[in-house]
Backbone as a ProteinNet text record, in pm:
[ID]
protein_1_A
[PRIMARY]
XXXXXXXXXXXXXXXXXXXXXXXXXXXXXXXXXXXXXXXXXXXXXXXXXXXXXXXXXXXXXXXXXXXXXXXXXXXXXXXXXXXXXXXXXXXXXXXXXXXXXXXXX
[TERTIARY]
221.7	237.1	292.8	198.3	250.6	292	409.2	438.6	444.5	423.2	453.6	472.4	562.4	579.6	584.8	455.5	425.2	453.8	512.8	594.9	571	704	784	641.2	517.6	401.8	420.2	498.7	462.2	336.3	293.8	147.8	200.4	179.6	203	58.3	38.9	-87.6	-100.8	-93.1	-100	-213.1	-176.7	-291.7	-339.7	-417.6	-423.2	-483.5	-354.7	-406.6	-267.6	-279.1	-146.2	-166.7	-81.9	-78.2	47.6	107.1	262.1	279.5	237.6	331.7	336.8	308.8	328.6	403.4	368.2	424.8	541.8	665	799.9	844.4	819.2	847.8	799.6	698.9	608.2	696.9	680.6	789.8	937.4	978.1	1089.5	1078.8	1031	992.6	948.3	837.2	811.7	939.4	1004.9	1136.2	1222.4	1269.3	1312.7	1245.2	1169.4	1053.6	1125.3	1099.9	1075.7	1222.7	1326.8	1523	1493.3	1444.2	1509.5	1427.4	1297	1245.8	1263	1259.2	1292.6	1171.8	1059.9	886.8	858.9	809.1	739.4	669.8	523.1	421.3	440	375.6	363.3	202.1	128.9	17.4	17.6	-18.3	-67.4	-185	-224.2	-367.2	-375.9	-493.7	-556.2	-649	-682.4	-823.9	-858.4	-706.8	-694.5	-689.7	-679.6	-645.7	-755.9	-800.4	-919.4	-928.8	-799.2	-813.1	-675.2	-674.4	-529	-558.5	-455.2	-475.3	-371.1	-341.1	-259.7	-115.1	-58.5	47.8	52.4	-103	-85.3	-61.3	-93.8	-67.5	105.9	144.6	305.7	357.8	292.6	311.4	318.9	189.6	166	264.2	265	381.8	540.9	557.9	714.6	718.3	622.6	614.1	643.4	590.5	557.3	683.2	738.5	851.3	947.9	1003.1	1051.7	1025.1	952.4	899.8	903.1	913	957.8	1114.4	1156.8	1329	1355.9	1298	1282.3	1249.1	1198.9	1109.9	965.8	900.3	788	654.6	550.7	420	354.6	276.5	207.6	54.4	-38.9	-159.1	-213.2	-342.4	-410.7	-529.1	-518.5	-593.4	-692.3	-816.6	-922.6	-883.8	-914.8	-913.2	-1062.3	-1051.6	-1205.1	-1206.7	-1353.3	-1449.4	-1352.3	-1316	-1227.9	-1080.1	-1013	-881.6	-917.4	-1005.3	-1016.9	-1042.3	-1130.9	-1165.6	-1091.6	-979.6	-869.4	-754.1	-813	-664.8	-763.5	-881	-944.7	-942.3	-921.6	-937.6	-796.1	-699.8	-552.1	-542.8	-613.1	-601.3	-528	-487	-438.3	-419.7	-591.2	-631.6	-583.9	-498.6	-487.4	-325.9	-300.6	-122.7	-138	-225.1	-223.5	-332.1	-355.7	-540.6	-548.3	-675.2	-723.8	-849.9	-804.5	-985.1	-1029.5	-1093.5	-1199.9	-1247.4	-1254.3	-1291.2	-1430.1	-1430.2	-1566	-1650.8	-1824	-1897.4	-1967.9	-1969.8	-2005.4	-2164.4	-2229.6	-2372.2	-2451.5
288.1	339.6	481.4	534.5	726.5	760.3	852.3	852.4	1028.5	1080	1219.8	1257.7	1324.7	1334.3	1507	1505.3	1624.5	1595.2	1692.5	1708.6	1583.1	1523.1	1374.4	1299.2	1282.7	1203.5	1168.2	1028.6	920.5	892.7	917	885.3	780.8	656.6	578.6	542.2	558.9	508.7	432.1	298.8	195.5	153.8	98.3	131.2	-67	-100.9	-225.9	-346	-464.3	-558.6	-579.4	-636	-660.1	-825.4	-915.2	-1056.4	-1070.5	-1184.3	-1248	-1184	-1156.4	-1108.1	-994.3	-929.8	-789.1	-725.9	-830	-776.5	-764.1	-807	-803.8	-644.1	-635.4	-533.8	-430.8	-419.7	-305	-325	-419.7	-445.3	-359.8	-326.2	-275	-136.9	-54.9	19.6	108.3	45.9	88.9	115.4	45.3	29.2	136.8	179.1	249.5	411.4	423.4	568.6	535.7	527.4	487.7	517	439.2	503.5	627.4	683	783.5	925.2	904.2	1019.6	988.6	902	857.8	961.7	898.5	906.9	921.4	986	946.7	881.8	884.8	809.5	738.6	643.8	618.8	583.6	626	589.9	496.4	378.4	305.8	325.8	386.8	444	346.9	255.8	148.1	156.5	335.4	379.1	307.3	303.1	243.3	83.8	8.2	-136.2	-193	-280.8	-355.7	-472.8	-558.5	-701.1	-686.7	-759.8	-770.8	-959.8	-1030.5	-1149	-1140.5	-1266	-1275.1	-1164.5	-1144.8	-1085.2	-955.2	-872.1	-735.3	-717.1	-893	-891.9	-867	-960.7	-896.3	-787.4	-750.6	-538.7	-475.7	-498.9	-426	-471.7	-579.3	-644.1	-537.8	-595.7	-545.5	-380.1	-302.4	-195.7	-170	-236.9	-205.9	-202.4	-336.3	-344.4	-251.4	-188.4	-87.2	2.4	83.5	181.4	179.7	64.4	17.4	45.9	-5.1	12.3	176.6	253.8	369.8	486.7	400	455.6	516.8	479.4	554.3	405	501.9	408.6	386.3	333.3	298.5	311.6	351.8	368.5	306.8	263.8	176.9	306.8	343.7	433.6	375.9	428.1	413.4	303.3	211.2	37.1	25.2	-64.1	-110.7	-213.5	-244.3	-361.3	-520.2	-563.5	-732.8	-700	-575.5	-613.8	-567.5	-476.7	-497.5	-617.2	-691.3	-814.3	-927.8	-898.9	-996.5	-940.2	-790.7	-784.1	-797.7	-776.6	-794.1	-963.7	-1068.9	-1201.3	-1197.7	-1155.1	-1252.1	-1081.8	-1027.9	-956.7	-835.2	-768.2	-658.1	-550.4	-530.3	-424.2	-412.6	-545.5	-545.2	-500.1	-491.1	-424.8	-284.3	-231.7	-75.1	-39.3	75.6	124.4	57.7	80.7	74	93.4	285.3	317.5	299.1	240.4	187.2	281	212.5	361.2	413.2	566.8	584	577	541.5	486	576.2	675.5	769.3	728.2	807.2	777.7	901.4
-1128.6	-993.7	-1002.2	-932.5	-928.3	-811.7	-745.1	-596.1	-609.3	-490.3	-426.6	-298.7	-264.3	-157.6	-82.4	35.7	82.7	247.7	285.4	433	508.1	461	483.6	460.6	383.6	386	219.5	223.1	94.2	62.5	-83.1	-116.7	-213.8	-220.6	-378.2	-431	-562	-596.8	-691.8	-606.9	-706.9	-789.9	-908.6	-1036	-1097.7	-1126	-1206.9	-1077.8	-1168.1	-1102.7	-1043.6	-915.7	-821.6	-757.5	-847.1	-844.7	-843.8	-860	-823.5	-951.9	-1083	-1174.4	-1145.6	-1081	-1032.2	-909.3	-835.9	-683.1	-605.3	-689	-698.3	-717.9	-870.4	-903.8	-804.3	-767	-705.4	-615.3	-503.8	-410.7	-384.5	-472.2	-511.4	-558.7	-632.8	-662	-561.9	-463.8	-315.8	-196.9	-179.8	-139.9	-187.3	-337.3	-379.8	-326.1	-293.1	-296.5	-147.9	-50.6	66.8	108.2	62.9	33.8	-2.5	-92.2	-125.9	-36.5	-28.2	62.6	199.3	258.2	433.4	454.9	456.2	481.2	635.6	686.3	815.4	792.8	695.5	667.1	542.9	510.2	425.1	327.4	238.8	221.5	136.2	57.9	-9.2	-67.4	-169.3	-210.5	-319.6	-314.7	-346.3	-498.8	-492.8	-566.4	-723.6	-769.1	-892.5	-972.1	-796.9	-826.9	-811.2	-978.5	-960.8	-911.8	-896.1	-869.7	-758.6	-665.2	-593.9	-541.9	-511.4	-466.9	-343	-265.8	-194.4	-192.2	-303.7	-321.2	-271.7	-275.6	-243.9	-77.1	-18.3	112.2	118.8	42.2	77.3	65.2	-36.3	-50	50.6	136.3	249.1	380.4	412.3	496.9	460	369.4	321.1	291	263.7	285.7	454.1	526.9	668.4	736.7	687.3	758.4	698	589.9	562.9	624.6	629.3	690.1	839.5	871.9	1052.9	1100	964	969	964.1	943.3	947.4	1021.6	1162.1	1247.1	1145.8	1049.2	1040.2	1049.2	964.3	966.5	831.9	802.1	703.8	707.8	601.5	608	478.5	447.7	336.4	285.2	173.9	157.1	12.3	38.5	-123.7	-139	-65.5	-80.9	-89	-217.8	-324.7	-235.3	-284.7	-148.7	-220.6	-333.2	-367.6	-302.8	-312.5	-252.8	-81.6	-30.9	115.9	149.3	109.3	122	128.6	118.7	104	189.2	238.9	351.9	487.2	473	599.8	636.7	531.9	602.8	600.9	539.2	635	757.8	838.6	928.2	937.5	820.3	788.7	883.4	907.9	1034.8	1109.8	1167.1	1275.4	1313.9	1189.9	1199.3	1131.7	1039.9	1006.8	969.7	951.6	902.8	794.1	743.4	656.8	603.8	463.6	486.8	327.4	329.5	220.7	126.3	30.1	-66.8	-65.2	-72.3	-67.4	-154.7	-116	-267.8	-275.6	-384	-462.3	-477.2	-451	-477.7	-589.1
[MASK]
+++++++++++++++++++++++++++++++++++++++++++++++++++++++++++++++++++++++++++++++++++++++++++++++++++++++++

């Protein structure tokens, strides 16, 4: 996970696979970024993660709500078609964007 931060806009770009052995840590780590810059936005950039399961749903939740405690927002960025696919059925959309990665032709 790589983070930067450009006028108060958190970019994290999470990399791999994001499953219960993973999603703690990240969890935290996210949290940590999030304390220490006090973000207006926050992005979640997806581009790098090949597999995500249930867990990356809690990422995004617990990101959210941080970032709520904060007054800011959250955005889903370069989300691959297996982990969109898995925030579009538990309803993701329907609490923050989410833009899909683009397919290079």
């Amino acid at each position: 996970m790589t983070s930067f931060l450009q006028d108060k806009q958190l970019t994290i770009a999470l990399t791999g696979e994001i499953d219960h052995h993973s999603a703690k840590k990240t969890m935290q780590q996210i949290g940590e970024k999030i304390d220490l810059y006090l973000p207006n936005l926050c992005i979640l950039d997806f581009k790098a993660v090949n597999f995500m399961d249930s867990s990356g749903i809690a990422i995004v939740i617990n990101t959210l709500r941080r970032m709520r405690e904060i007054g800011g927002q959250i955005k889903l960025s370069n989300v691959p078609p297996q982990p969109l696919k898995v925030l579009k059925t538990a309803g993701v959309e329907r609490i923050t964007s989410i833009e899909p990665r683009e397919v290079m032709i």
